[in-house]
C-alpha atoms as one frame of an Amber mdcrd trajectory, in Angstrom:
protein
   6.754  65.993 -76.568   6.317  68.754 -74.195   4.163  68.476 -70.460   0.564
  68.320 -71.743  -2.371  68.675 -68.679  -5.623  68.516 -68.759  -7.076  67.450
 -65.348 -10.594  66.344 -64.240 -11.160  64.959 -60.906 -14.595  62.770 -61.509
 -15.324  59.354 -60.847 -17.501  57.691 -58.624 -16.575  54.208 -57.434 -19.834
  51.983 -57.139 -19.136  48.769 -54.051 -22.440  47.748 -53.071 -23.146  51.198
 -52.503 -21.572  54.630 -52.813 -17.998  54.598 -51.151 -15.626  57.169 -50.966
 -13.363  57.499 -54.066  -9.886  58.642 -52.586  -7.939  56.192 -50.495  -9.518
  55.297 -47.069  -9.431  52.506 -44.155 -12.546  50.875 -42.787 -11.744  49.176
 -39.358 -12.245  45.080 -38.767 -14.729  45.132 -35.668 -12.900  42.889 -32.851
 -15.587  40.185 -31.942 -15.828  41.918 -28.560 -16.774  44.794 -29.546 -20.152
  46.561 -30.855 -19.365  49.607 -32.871 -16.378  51.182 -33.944 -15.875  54.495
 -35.015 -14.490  55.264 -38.909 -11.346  56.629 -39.332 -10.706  60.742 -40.119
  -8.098  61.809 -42.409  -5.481  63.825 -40.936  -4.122  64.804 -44.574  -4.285
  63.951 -47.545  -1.228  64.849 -49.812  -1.011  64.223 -53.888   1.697  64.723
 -56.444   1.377  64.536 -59.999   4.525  64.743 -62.213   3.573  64.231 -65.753
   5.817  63.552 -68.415   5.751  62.493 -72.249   1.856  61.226 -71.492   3.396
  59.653 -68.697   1.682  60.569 -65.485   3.608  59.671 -61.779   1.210  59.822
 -58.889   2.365  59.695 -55.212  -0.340  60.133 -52.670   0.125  60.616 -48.889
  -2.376  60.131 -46.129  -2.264  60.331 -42.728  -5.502  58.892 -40.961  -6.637
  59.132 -37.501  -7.637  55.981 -35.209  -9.472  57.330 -32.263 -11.047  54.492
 -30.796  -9.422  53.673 -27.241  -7.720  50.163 -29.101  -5.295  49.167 -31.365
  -7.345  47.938 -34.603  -6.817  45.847 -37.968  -8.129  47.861 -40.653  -8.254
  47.218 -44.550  -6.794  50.442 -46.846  -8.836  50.702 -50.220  -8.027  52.699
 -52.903  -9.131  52.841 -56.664  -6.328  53.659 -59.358  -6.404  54.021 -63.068
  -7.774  50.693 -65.248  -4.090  51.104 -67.337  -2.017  51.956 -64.018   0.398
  50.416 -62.185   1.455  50.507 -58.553   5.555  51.244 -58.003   5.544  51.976
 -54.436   3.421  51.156 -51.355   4.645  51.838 -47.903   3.820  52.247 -44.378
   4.728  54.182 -41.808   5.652  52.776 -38.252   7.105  55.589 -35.242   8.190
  57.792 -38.386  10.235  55.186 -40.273   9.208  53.891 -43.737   8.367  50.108
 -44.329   8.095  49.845 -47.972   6.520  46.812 -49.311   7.398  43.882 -51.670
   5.687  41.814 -54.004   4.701  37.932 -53.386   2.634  35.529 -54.131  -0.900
  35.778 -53.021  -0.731  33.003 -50.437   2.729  33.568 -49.609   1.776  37.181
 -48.850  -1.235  36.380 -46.746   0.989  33.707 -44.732   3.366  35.988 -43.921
   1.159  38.830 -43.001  -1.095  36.943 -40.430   1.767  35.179 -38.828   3.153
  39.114 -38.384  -0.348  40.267 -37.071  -0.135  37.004 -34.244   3.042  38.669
 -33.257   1.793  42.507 -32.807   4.040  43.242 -35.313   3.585  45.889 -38.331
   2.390  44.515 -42.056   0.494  45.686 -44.385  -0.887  43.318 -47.330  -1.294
  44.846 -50.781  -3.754  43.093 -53.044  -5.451  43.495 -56.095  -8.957  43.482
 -55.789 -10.983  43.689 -58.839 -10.532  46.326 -61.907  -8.937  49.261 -60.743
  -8.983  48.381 -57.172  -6.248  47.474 -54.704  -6.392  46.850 -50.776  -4.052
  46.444 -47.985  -4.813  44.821 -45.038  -3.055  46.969 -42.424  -2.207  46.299
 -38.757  -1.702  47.978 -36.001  -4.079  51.235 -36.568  -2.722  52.359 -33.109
  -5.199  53.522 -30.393  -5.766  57.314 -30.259  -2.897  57.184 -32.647  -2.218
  57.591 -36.355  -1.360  55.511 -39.248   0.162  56.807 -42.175   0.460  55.389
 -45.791   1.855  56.072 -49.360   1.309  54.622 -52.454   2.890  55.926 -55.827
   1.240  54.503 -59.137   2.019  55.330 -62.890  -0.174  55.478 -65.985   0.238
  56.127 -69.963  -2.269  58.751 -70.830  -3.994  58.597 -73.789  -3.468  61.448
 -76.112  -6.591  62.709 -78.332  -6.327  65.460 -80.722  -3.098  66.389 -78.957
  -4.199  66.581 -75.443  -3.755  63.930 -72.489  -6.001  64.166 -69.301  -5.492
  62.840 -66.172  -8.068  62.092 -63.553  -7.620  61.494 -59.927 -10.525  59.976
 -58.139 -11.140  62.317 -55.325 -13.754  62.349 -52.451 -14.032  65.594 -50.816
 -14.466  64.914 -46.966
């Protein structure tokens, strides 16, 4: 079967309130502090191969921590009901850290004990239907944090077409 496209970006994500629908990182308030100030995207990158109704999507974002402190921060992101994550990594003084999959407690374990030590993790869990978060530390201060995550999906094919939605949030 040949490449068949048919995109629609549209989807609204409903969390106790409207949320953006593209990835994004909302900082853990330190107990000492009163406010802190959301995260801006530096980019935001996407690239869709798609393949025998298979569809390959690798998305790259760069975000921007300008508070005056390191932070904790957790990285949401909704993906297709039928899709399934391949790839998550993060990026520490310009060298990949890709990520590996444990068990649940195992994963948390290992990812505070890392966070005690100032060290970088990221945790990657599933959250609810079509939902995944990572719990990523440090967001450095007046620095940058950047993340990829590649996901695949089997599209459905009606009357010979496939379509292929991205959830996107236009900042």
């Amino acid at each position: 079967m040949k490449k068949v496209l048919c995109c629609a970006a549209l989807m609204v994500l409903m969390i106790s309130g409207p949320v953006l629908a593209d990835g994004f990182i909302i900082p853990i308030r330190p107990p000492d502090v009163v406010r802190v100030p959301p995260l801006s995207i530096k980019y935001h990158r996407v690239e869709v191969d798609i393949t025998d109704q298979v569809a390959r999507t690798r998305i790259d974002q760069v975000f921007l921590n300008e508070f005056h402190r390191d932070l904790e921060g957790t990285y949401i992101f909704p993906i297709p009901e039928e899709a399934s994550i391949s790839k998550f990594s993060m990026w520490v003084d310009g060298e990949r850290l890709g990520g590996k999959l444990l068990d649940k407690e195992e994963a948390r374990r290992i990812y505070e004990d890392i966070v005690r030590r100032e060290l970088d993790p990221a945790l990657l869990e599933y959250v609810g239907r079509d939902m995944f978060k990572a719990r990523v530390y440090p967001l450095p201060a007046h620095g940058e944090k950047r993340i990829t995550l590649d996901y695949s999906e089997t599209l459905r094919m009606d009357s010979g077409l496939c379509q292929y939605r991205y959830s996107l949030n236009t900042e």
